[in-house]
N, C-alpha and C positions, 0 to 999 in steps of 0.2 A: 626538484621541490622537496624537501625537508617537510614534514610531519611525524605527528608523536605515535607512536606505532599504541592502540587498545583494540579489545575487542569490541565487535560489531562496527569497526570504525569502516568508512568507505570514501573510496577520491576517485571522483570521474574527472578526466582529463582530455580533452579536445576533442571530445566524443562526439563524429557523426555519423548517420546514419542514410543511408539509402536504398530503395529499394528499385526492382524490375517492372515496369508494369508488361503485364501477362495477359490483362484484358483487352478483348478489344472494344472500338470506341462506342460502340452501340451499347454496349455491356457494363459500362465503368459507373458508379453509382457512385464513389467517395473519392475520387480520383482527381487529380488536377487534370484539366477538360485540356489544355495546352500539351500535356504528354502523350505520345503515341505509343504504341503498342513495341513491348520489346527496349522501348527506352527508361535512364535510369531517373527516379525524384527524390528528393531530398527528402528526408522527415525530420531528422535533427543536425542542429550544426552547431558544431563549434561549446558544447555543452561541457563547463565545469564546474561542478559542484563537490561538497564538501562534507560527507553527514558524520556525525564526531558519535560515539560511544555512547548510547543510551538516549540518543534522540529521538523525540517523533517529529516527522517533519511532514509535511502536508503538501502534496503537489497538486497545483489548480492548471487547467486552462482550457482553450476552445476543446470544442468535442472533434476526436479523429488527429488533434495537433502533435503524435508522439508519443503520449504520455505512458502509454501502456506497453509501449516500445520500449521507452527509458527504463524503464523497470523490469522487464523481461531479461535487458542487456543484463540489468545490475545482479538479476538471479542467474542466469550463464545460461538463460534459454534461446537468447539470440546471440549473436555475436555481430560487433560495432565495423561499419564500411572502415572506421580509423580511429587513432583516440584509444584508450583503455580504460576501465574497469581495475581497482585494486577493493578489495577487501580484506582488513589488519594488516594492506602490506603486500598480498600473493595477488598477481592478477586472473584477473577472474577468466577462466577459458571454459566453463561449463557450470551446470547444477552442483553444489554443494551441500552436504549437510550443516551446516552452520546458516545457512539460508532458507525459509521458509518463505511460501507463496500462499497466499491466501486470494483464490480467486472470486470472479465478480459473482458467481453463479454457484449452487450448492458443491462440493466436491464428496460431503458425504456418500457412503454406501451404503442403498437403500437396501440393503440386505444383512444388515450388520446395526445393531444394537450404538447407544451412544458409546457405552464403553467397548465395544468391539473396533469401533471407529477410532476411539480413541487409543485403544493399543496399537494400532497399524503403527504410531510413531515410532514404540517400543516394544515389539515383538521380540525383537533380538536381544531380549536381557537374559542372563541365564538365571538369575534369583526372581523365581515368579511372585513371591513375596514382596520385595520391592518393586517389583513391576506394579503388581496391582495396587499399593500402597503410591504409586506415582499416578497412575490412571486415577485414582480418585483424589490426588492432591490437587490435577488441571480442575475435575469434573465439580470440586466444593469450588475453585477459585471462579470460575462464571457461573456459578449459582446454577448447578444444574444437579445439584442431589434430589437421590429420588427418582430421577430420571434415568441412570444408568442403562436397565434394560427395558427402553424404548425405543424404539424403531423410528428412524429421520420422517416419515409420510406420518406419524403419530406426532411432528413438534410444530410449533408455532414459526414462522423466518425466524423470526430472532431467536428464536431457543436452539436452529436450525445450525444459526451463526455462532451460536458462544459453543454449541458444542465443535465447530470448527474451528475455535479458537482456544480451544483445550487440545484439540487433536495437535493444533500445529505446536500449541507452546510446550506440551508433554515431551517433547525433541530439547526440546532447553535451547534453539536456535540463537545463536545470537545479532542475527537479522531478521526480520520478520517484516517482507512487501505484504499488504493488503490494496488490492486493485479493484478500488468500488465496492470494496466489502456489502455496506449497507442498500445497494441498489436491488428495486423491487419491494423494498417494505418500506411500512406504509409509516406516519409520520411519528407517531408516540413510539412506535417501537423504536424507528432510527434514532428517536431522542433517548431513549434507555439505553442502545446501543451504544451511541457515543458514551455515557455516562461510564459504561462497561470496560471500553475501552480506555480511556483516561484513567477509571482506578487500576486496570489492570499493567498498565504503565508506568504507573506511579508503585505498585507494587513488586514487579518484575524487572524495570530500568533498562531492557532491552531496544536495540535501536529498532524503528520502526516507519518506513517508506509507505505513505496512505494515499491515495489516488482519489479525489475527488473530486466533482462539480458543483457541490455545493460550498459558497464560499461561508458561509455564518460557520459551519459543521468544522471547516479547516480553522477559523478562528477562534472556537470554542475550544479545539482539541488541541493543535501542534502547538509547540515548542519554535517553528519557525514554519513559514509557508513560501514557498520556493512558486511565482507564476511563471509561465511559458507562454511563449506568444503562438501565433497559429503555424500550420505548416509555412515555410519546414520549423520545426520549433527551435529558439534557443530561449536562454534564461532571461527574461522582462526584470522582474523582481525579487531577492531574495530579501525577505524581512522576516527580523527577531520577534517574535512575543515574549515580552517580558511582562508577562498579567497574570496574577496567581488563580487559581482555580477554586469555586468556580465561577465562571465568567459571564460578563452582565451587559451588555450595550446599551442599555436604557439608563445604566449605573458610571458609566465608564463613558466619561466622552470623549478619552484617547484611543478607545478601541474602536468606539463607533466612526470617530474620523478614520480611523484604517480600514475600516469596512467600508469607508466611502471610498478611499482611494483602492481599494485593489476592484471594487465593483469597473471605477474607471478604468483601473489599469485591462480588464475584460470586457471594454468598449462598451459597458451597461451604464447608463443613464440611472442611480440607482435615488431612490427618494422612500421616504415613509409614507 
């Protein structure tokens, strides 16, 4: 298969995935209740997707379906039962620095100041002038001036989060998974959040893998939203948003129809 070789670009290919189950049957809480102990299940099959150079693209689907799988693969923290992983071209066989993970839960350290956190990306520069002139270039871009030296149990989730998104974009990645970023806060903030993220994308044009279950949040935000169906997962629907920002359902009855159909496509009955 021919593709245009940029950066942040990625091609998954006949990706699937399977795992052992290792519990026994008494013990199994998320488990296909049919698999025995020591035998192998499927979580993804047959999975190709496509994410091009400055995307953000928005993954939905059942909860437990893959999804965090799919994305672990694409940062080289798993590795795929078959199928491969490229990123610009090289396939992926581990963690890279051009890839960045932003997980569901704080990863700050709580001993370590915002810009302390935020140098970890850039530690190893040798001109500390430029260093610190970079640390504070992430720490203005999510609005967190002012805050430099304070301590993560001093910030609000979301102020929790943008300075996690200063830390990871301080690396200049030109991949960036976020895996539920917004989970755990509460709704105003998640809505500033998105708002954060979308100018910071529209600033920055790095590609960007978002994992979420909220479907308005994936239609407000990506560039396209890719759904998965339930275990084992593969690809239901890949669909373009072509809606300029920022975005209105009450305004837009092309998008509220699409918010009907992908509610369907996640077997939601969805109504006003």
């Amino acid at each position: 298969m021919g593709f245009r070789l940029t950066m942040g670009h990625v091609l998954i290919q006949n990706l699937h995935k399977q795992f052992i189950e290792r519990r026994a049957a008494r013990r199994r809480v998320n488990s296909d209740p049919d698999v025995q102990r020591g035998e192998r299940f499927a979580v993804l099959t047959d999975i190709n997707l496509e994410f091009t150079d400055g995307e953000l693209v928005c993954i939905l689907g059942p909860s437990g379906c893959g999804k965090t799988t799919l994305v672990r693969i694409v940062a080289g923290f798993e590795t795929p039962t078959s199928g491969r992983v490229l990123t610009d071209g090289r396939e992926v066989s581990g963690p890279r620095a051009d890839t960045i993970f932003v997980f569901q839960h704080s990863g700050l350290l709580p001993w370590m100041t915002v810009s302390e956190n935020v140098m970890l990306g850039v530690r190893d520069m040798k001109d500390k002038q430029k260093m610190a002139e970079k640390i504070q270039e992430y720490i203005d871009i999510v609005d967190l001036t002012g805050f430099e030296d304070i301590y993560p149990h001093q910030l609000s989730g979301g102020m929790q989060r943008r300075a996690e998104l200063a830390r990871a974009l301080v690396v200049n990645p030109e991949i960036l998974i976020m895996d539920e970023p917004f989970a755990g806060l509460d709704f105003l903030t998640r809505l500033k959040m998105r708002e954060e993220v979308i100018n910071m994308h529209e600033l920055i044009r790095k590609t960007i893998i978002f994992i979420t279950h909220d479907i308005d949040e994936a239609l407000v935000m990506a560039d396209r939203v890719v759904v998965m169906s339930d275990r084992p997962a593969s690809v239901k629907t890949d669909i373009e948003l072509d809606f300029p920002h920022p975005r209105d359902f009450a305004r837009n009855p092309d998008l509220e129809n699409l918010r009907r159909q992908v509610y369907t496509e996640l077997g939601v009955h969805y109504a006003l």
